[in-house]
C-alpha positions in Angstrom: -5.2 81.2 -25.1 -8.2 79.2 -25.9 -11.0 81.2 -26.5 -13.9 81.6 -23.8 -11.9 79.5 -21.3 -9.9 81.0 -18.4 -6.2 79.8 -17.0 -6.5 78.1 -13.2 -2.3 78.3 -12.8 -2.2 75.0 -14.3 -4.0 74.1 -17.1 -7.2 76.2 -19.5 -10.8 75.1 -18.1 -14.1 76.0 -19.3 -16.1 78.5 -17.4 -19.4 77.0 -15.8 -22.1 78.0 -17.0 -24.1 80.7 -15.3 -27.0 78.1 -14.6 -25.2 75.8 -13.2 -23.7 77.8 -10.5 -26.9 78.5 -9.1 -28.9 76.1 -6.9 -31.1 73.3 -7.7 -33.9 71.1 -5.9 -33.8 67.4 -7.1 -36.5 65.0 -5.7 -34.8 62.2 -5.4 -37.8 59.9 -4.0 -41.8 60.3 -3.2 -43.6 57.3 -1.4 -47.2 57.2 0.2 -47.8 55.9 3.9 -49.1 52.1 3.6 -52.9 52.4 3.4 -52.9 55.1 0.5 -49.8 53.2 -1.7 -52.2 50.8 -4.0 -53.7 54.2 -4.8 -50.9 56.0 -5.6 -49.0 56.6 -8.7 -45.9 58.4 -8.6 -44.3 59.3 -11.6 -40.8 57.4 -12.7 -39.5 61.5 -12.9 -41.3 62.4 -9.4 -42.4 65.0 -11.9 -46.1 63.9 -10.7 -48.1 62.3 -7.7 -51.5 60.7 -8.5 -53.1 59.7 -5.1 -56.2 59.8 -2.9 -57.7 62.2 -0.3 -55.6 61.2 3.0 -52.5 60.5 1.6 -49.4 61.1 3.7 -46.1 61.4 1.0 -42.9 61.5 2.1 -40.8 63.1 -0.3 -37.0 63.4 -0.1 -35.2 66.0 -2.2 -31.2 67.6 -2.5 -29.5 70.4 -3.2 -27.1 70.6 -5.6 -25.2 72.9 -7.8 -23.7 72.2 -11.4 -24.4 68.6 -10.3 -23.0 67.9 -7.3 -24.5 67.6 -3.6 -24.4 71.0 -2.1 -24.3 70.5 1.2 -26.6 73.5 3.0 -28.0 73.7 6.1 -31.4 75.9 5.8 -34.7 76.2 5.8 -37.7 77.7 3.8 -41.4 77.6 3.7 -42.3 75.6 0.4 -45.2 76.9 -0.9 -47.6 74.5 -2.4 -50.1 76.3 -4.5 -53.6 74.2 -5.5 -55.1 75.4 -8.8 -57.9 77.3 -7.5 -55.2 79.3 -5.7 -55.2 78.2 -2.3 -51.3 78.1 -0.5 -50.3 75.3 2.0 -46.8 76.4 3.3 -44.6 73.7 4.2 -41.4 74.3 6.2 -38.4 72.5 4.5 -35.5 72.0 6.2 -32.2 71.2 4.8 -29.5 69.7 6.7 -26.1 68.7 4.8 -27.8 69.5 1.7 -30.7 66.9 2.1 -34.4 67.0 3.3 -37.3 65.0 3.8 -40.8 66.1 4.3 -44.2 65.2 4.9 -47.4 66.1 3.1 -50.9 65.2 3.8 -53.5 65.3 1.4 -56.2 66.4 3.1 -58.6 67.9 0.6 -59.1 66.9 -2.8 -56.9 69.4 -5.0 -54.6 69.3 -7.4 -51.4 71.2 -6.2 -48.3 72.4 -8.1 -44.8 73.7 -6.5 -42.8 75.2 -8.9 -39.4 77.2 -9.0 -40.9 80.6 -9.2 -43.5 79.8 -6.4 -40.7 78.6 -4.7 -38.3 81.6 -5.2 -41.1 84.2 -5.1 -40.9 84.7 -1.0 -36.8 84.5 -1.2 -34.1 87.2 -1.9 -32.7 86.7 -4.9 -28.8 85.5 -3.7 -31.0 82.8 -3.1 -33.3 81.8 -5.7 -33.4 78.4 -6.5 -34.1 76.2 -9.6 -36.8 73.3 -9.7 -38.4 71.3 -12.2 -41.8 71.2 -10.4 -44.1 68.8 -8.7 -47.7 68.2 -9.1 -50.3 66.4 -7.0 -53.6 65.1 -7.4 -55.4 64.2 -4.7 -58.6 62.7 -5.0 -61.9 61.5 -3.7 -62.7 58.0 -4.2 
């Protein structure tokens, strides 16, 4: 018996990792409506948003676990926290393990959504992991 690994009937796999069982929102594309896109700058990571007051993004995310598309059908309120601690809920609803969402910039802010923002209104069977998103919106 290999150590650490477990016997399916057929053949000795690996266990998966704790981790990756549980799961995880990917953004897999941010763009900005057609009057506010010369002034944006979206990160190549979507880790980041650099825009102007006004702004409409569009941002398309997944579900997935240990990799793969997991295809849920639910929704949540996203909240998107601005550094001087104001909260913009967003409803985000999943379908086949996708979403896409709108945001409008409408003040200048600077606003972070991050995995325990996210998980911090959820039970726990249904925490989440996320790598976090940051906008700037400002004035010009």
């Amino acid at each position: 018996m290999p150590i650490g690994q477990r016997w399916t009937g057929s053949k000795w796999v690996a266990p998966v990792a704790q981790a990756d069982q549980s799961p995880g929102i990917v953004v897999e594309n941010i763009t900005a409506d057609a009057a506010s896109n010369a002034q944006t700058v979206i990160a190549d990571t979507f880790a980041e948003v650099r825009t102007v007051v006004g702004t409409v993004l569009t941002i398309s995310v997944r579900m997935e676990v240990g990799g793969q598309l997991y295809p849920v059908n639910e929704a949540f309120d996203m909240p998107i926290t601005s550094v001087d601690g104001r909260v913009y809920p967003k409803r985000v609803l999943f379908e086949a393990g996708r979403a896409t969402f709108t945001i409008t910039m409408t003040e200048p802010r600077i606003w972070n959504v991050t995995a325990e923002m996210i998980n911090s209104s959820l039970p726990p069977e249904k925490h989440m992991r996320f790598a976090g998103l940051r906008v700037v919106a400002a004035e010009i």
